[in-house]
C-alpha positions, -999 to +999 in steps of 0.1 A: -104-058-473-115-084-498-141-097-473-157-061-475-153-061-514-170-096-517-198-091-493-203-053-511-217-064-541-245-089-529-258-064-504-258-034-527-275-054-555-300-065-529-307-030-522-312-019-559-338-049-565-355-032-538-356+003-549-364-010-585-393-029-569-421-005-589-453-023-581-444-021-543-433+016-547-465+025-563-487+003-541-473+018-505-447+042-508-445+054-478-436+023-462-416+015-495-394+044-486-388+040-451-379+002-458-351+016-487-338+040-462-333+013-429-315-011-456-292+017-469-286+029-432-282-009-420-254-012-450-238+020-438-239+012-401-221-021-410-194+000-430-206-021-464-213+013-482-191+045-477-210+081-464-211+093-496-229+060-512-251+061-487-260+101-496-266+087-527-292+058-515-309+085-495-314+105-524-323+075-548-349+066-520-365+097-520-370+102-559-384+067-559-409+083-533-412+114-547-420+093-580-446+070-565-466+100-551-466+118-586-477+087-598-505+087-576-517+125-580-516+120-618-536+087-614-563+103-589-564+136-609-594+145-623-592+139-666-590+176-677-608+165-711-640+152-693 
């Protein structure tokens, strides 16, 4: 069990650089997203996160898409005081 706890860490800190990754986000979320959601999946399938962790980096994932798209309405919205 200690291997699991040691290797945990690492890999879930790897994953959080990732989804704290802004400029990428913004730039191509899309691909951003589906990238966050294979790393949380491959981390699940290898039994490093538990189901309900991974729930929670599927959900993180898409607010950090759902984010980056607002972010690029409000950038290609028109300026309301033009």
């Amino acid at each position: 069990m200690a291997i699991v706890i040691t290797e945990k860490k690492p890999a879930v800190d790897a994953w959080v650089a990732l989804l704290e990754e802004s400029a990428t986000l913004l730039i191509s979320p899309g691909a951003h997203h589906k990238l966050l959601v294979q790393r949380a999946s491959a981390l699940h399938t290898s039994q490093i996160v538990s189901p309900e962790e991974y729930g929670d980096m599927l959900e993180l994932a898409d607010g950090a898409l759902a984010y980056a798209i607002e972010a690029q309405l409000d950038l290609n919205a028109p300026d309301s005081a033009a």
